[in-house]
Structures are given as C-alpha cells and as structure tokens.
C-alpha positions in Angstrom: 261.8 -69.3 150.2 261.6 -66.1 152.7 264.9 -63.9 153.7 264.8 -61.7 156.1 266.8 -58.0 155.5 267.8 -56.5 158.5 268.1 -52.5 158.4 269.0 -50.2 161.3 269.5 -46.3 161.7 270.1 -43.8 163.9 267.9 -41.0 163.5 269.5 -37.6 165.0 267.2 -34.8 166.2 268.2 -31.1 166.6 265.9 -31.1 169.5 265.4 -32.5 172.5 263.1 -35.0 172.4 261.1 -36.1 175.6 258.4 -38.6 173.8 257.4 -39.8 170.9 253.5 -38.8 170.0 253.1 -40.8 166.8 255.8 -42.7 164.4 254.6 -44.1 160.9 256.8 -46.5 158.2 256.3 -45.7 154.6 258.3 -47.3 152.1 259.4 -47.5 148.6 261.2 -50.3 147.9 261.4 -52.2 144.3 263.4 -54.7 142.5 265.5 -52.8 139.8 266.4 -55.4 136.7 270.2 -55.6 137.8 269.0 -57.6 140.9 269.0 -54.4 143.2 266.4 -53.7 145.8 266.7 -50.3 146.5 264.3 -47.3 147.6 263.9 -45.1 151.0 262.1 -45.6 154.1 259.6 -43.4 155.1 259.7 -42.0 158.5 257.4 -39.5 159.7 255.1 -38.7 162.6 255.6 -36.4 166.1 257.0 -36.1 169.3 256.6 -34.0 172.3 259.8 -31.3 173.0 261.4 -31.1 176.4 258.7 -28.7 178.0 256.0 -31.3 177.3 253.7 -28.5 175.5 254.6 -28.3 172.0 254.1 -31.3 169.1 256.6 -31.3 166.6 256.0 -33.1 163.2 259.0 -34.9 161.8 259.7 -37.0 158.4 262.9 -38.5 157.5 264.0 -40.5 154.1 265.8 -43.6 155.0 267.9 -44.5 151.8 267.8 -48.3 151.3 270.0 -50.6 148.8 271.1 -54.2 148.5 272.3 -56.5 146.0 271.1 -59.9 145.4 273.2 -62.6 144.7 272.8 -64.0 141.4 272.1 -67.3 143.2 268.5 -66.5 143.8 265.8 -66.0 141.0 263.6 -62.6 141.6 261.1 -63.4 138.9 258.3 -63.7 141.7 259.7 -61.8 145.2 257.8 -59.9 147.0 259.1 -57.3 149.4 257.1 -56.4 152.2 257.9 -55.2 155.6 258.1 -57.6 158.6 258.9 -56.0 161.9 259.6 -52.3 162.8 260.7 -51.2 166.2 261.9 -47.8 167.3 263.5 -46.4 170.7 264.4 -43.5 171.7 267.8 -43.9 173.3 268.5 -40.7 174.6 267.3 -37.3 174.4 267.9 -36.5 170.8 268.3 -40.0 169.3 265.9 -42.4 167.6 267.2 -46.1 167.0 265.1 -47.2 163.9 264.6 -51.3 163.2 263.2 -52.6 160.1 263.2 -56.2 159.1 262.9 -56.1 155.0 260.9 -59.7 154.4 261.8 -60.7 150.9 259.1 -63.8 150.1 259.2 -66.1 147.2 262.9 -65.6 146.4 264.3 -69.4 144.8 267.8 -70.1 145.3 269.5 -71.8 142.1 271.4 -74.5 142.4 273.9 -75.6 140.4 274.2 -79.4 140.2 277.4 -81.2 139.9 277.2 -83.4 136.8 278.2 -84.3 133.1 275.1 -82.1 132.0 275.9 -79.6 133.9 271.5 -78.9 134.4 270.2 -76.2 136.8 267.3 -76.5 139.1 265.4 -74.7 141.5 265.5 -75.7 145.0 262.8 -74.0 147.4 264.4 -73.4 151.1 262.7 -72.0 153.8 264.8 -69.9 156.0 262.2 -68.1 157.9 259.7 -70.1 159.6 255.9 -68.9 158.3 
C-alpha cells in the first residue's frame, strides 16, 4: 500500500526577493524503531534581490516528524519524495510543498473472531 504525507512551510526571507534562480530538495528522512519518521528537509539554492544584479545563495533545514500508527507494519516502507512545488507569494515569502510518498506500508488488520488471528491486508490508497 502507498500513503501520501503532505508537508508545507513557509519559508521567510530577510530580503526582498524578486526571483527565484535555482531551488533544490535534499532530504534526510528515516524510520526510527518507535515507528517515527523523522529527519529535515533540505532547501537550498538562489534567488535574485530586488535590484535584479546580485545572486544570493540560500539553504534552509526543514525539521520533519510523524508517527505511524501502530496499524501499519514498516518492516519494508520506503520513503521517497513524490511531488515538490514552491511559490513565491510575496516579496519575502516562499511557500514550500512536499508530498512524503511512503510505499510498501501494510495495514494490520485485526479480524473479529474466536481466534482472535491477524493478517495483513494490502490497500492501495494512491493510485500507481
């Protein structure tokens, strides 16, 4: 089964910022054993200043941390990173948008019966 993370952020600048040059996503997101994904998101690259002459570099960390339910088994996810859009929303503001894709997560399900057995049920929640 796939899930899809949604993350957002404004990113503030302490410049004017009339364009940006160059934009890159970095990330460094794991699966801790307490059913955490957690890690930052990379941003870095450049932009052009109001008077259209100078590039300035910028990077910014991007903490990131959710917790799985215990209804899904992690023993084979894979985290990657689906979409990531950016706009610049006004002269100093960056709107980041990152879609986390978590593949091969299994849901557990809990059957109602005398034994009381679990089994895995594969659902696809994000069409391939």
């Amino acid at each position: 089964m796939k899930k899809i993370v949604p993350f957002s952020k404004d990113i503030v600048f302490n410049t004017d910022v009339s364009m940006i040059n160059s934009i890159s996503l970095e990330h460094t997101l794991k699966l801790n054993k307490n059913n955490n994904i957690e890690g930052e998101f990379i941003i870095s690259g450049d932009y052009k200043d109001n008077n259209l002459i100078n590039s300035e570099p910028f990077i910014y960390n991007l903490p990131f941390n959710i917790e799985l339910d215990s209804k899904y088994k992690t023993d084979n996810i894979k985290i990657e990173i689906d979409d990531f859009n950016y706009d610049l929303i006004n002269k100093n503001t960056l709107v980041i948008n990152i879609n986390v894709l978590l593949n091969d997560i299994e849901e557990i399900e809990v059957l109602e019966d005398n034994d009381n057995i679990e089994t895995l049920r594969e659902i696809e929640d994000v069409p391939s």
